[in-house]
N, C-alpha and C positions, 0 to 999 in steps of 0.2 A: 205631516203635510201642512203645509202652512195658510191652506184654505181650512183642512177642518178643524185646524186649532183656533179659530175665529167663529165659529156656528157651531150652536150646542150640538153636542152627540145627537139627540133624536132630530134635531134639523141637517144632517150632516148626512144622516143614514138615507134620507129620503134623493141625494144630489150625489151623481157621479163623480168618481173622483174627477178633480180641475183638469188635470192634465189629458183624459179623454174628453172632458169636453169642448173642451176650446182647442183642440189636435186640429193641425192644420189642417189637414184635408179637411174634415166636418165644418169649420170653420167657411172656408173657401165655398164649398157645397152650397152651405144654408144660409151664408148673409143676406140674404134680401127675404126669405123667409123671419127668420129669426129676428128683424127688424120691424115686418112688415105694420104691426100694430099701433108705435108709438113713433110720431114724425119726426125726423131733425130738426131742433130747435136753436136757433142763432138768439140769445140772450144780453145784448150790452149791460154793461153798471154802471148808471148815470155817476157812481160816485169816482170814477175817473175822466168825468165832463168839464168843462166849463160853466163853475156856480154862476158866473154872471151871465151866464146868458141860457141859463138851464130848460128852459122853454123852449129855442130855437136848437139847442142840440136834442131833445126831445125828438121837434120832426125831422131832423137831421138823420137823426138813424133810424128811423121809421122809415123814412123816405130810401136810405139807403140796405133797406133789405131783414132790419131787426124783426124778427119773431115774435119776442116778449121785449120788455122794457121789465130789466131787475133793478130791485129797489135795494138798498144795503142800508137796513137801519142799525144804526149803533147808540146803546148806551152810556160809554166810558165806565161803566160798573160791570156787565159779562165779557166788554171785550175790551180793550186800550182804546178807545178812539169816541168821539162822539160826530156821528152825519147829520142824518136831520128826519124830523116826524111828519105825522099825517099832513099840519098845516103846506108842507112844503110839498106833499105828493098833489093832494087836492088844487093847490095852484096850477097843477102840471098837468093833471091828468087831462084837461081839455084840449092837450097839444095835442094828441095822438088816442088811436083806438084801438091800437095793442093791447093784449095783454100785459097788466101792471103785475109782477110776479115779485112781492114783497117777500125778504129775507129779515126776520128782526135778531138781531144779535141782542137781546135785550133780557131783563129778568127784574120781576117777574114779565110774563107777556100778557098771560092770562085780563089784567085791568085792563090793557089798551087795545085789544084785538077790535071792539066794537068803530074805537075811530079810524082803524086802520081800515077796515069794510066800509065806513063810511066816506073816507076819503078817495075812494074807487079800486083799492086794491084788488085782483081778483082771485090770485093765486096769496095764500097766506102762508110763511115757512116758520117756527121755530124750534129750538134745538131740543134735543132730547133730556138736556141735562137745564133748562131753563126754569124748571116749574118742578113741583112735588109729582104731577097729575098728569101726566103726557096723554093719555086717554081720554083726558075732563076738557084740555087744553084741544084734544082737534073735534071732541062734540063742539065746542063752543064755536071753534071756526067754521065748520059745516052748518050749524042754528043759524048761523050769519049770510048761508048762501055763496059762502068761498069755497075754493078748492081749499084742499090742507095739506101741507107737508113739515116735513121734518128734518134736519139738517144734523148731519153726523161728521161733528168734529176728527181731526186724525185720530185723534187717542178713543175713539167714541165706537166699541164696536157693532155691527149690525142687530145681534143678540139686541139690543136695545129698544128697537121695534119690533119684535116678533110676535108680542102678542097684542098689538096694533094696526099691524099688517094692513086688514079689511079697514081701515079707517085713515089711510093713505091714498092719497091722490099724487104726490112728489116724495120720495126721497132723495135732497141735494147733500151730493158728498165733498166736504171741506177738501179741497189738494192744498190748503195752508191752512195754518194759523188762523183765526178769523180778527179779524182788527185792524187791518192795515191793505191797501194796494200795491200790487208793483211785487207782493212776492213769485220766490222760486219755487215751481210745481213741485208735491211730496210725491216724490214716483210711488207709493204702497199703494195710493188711492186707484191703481188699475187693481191691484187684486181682491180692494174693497168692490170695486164695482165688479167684479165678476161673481163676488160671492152674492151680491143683490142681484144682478139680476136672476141666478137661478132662485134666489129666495120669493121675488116678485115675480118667476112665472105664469103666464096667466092671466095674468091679473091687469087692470090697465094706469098702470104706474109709471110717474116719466122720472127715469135716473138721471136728475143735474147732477153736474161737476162744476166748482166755484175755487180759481184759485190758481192763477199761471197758466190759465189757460189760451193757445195760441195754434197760428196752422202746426206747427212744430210736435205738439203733444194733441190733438183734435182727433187725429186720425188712429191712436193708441188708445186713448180715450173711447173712441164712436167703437171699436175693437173688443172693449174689455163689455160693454152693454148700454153704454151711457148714450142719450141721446138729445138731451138740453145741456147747450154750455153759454156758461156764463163766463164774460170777457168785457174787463174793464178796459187797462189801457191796451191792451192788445187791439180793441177796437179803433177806439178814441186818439192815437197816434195819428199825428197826420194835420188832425184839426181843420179839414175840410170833409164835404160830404163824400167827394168823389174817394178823398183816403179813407171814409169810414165803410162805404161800396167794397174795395178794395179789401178791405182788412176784415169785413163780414164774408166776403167771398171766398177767402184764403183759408177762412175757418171750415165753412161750410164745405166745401171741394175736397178738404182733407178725410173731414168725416164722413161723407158721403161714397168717398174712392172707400174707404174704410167699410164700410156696409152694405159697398157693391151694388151701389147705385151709381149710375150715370149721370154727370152733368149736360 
């Protein structure tokens, strides 16, 4: 089975096999129970905005329906690419009063976490493979008064947090590559997220997905347990507010028909 070759044997034994749990009918039944806990969350990535005018697209998608406001920090050393730091969030953050749901693609993290808290972040993510200390790394985001989460590359299996678990507030699951906008979603990342959410049963953890995400894959995605998505240009297309209304609604409607909620 290609869930429990993914989760160790004694995490394996405690979860139904995949194909009775997610069985249509069960499925059909229980969506709105099975959801009931963790809200749908519409996430834009300011890092597919307009840098000159990052402030006005700030309440732009606020205004038009954004949830969170995700941060995509990069530092050309853990992934290809370099965005931008704290200096550049703390400018912003007085545009909106969203939650600031900071992603740092960066390594180490562990030094910069404190500016990143101080620059108004309120959700803190970093990857499971960025630091020696993945346990040291979310005490220190919690001492800070953040939520903490952890971000799980494709190749990056869930095993990876298991004995972390209770010190998770987010696990965000990569559907690409991390480094770049604009890619093609990795279809596996549905059966990743089915294996989390029976692991995060319980428990009050919100499953992002980061990475091609669109109305197209939303409702697959809202399916498989996920319930915070992250969308750059899928948003930000348009380059008005009424297109970014439009293109947050598109999302949201998908995954909501998906979890059997009513718009």
């Amino acid at each position: 089975m290609r869930g429990s070759a993914r989760i160790a044997p004694r995490l394996g034994a405690c979860y139904p096999n995949r194909s009775a749990r997610f069985e249509s009918g069960f499925r059909k039944a229980h969506m709105s129970q099975q959801f009931a806990s963790r809200p749908l969350v519409i996430a834009p990535s300011i890092l597919a905005s307009d840098f000159a005018k990052l402030g006005e697209e700030v309440r732009a998608v606020d205004l038009a329906g954004a949830d969170w406001i995700h941060l995509d920090v990069m530092d050309g050393h853990f992934v290809p690419n370099i965005s931008f730091g704290p200096d550049v969030i703390k400018a912003i953050r007085p545009h909106t009063k969203k939650i600031f749901d900071a992603h740092l693609m960066i390594s180490p993290a562990d030094p910069y976490l404190e500016a990143f808290a101080k620059a108004g972040c309120d959700h803190i993510t970093v990857h499971a493979e960025a630091g020696p200390h993945l346990h040291r790394s979310l005490q220190a985001i919690r001492a800070l008064g953040k939520k903490a989460g952890v971000s799980l590359n494709p190749g990056t299996p869930i095993t990876s947090i298991e004995y972390v678990i209770d010190m998770i507030d987010l696990v965000l699951v990569m559907s690409v590559n991390p480094g770049f906008g604009g890619q093609a979603f990795i279809p596996s990342a549905l059966g990743k997220i089915q294996d989390l959410r029976a692991m995060t049963a319980g428990r009050p953890i919100d499953i992002e997905v980061d990475g091609g995400v669109g109305p197209d894959v939303s409702g697959q995605l809202a399916a498989a347990g996920a319930n915070a998505f992250v969308a750059g240009s899928a948003v930000f297309k348009g380059g008005t507010m009424d297109a970014y209304k439009a293109n947050i609604s598109a999302i949201r409607n998908a995954a909501a028909l998906a979890r059997g909620e009513a718009i």
